[in-house]
C-alpha positions in Angstrom: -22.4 10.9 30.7 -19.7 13.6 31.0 -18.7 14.9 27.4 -15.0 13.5 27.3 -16.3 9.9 28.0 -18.9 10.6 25.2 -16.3 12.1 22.9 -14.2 8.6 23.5 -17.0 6.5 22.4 -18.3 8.5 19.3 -14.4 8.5 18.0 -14.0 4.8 18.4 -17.3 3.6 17.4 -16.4 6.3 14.2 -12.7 4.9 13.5 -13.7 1.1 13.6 -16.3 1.7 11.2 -14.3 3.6 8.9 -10.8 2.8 6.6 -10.1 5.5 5.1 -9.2 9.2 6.1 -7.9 12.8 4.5 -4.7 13.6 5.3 -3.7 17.5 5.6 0.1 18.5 5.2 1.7 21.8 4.0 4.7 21.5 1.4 6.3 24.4 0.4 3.6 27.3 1.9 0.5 24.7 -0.3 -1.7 22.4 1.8 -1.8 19.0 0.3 -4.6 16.5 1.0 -4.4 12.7 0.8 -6.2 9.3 1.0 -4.9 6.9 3.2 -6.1 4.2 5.0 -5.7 4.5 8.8 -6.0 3.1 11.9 -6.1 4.3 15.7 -4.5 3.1 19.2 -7.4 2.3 21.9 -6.0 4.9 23.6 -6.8 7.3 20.5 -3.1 8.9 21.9 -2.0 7.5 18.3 -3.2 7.3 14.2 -1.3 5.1 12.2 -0.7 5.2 8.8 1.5 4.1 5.8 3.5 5.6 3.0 6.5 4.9 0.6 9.1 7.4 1.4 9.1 8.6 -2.4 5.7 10.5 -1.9 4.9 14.3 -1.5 3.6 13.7 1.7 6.4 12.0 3.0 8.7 14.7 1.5 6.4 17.1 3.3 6.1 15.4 6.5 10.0 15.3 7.0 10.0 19.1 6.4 6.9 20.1 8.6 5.6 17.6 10.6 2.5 19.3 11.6 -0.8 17.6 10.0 -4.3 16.9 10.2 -6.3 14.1 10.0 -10.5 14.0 9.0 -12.5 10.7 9.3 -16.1 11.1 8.6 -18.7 8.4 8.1 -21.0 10.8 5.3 -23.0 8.7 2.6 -22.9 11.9 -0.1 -26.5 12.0 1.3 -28.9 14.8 2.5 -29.6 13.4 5.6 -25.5 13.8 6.3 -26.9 17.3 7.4 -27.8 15.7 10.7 -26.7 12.5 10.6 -23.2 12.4 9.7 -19.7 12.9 11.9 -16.4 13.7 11.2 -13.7 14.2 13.3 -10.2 15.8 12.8 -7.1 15.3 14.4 -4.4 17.4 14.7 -0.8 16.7 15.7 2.6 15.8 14.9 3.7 13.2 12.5 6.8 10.5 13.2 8.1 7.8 11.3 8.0 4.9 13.7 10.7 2.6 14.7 12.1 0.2 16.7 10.7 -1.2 18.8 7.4 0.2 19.1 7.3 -0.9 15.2 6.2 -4.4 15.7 2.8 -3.9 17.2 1.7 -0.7 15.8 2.4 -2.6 12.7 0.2 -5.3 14.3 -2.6 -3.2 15.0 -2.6 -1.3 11.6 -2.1 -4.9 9.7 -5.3 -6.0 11.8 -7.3 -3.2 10.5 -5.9 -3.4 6.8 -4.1 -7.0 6.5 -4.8 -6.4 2.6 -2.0 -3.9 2.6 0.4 -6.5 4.5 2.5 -6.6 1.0 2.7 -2.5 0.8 3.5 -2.1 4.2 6.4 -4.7 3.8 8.0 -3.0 1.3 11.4 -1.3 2.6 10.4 2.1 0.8 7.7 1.7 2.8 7.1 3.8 6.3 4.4 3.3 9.3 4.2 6.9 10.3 1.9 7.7 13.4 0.8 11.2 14.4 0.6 12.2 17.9 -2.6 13.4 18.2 -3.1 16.8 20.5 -6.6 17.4 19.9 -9.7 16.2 18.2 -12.5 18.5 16.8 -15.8 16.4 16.5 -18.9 17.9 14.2 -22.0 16.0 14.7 -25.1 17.9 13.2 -23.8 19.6 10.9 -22.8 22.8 13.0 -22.2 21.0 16.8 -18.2 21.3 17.6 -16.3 19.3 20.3 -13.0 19.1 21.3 -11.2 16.5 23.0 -7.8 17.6 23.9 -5.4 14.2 24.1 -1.9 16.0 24.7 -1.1 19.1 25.8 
């Protein structure tokens, strides 16, 4: 099976088992690290994601749109060491709007339709990063790359 096609399969099989992720932004010359639950597009072009507009990472978003996302599937475990994965994203983060709105909100409300009250709100934003490349580490110490946009 040639690596990128493997790479494809790990991430998805990964993301639909997973809700949550760690977001990485920079405010101010400080990373800053979030929770927040997340979802992909098939294509895994897109990860979606929702915020009010009153939070630091909003604030820092809208100053320096450059972030990372990490999804891992670890069980605080020893046998993480080998068995665990975790991937992490890195692109450029957008509020989204109309009209690709309506069905990213679709997908991410299909993932997370617990949050359908949140992400109703209108303080709240669906922001989606344009993902550039992924970094998989299976094994503790193997590294892949998957590079979605140039």
């Amino acid at each position: 099976m040639h690596e990128s096609t493997q790479l494809v399969q790990i991430l998805k099989a990964l993301f639909s088992s997973q809700r949550l992720a760690i977001l990485a932004t920079e405010g101010n010359g400080q990373p800053y690290g979030n929770l927040v639950a997340f979802a992909a597009t098939d294509d895994l072009k897109d990860l979606l994601f929702a915020t009010t507009r009153s939070t630091r990472k909003y604030a820092n978003l809208s100053r320096a749109p450059r972030a990372a996302m990490v999804i891992d599937n670890r069980t605080n475990r020893e046998s993480d060491f080998h068995e665990a994965i975790a991937a992490t994203a890195t692109g450029i983060v957008r509020e989204v709007e109309d009209p690709e709105k309506e069905p990213l909100l679709r997908l991410y409300l299909s993932k997370h339709p617990y949050l359908k009250d949140f992400v109703s709100s209108p303080n709240c934003a669906l922001l989606k990063m344009n993902v550039e490349t992924y970094y998989v580490v299976r094994e503790f110490q193997n590294v892949m790359k998957l590079h979605i946009r140039s």
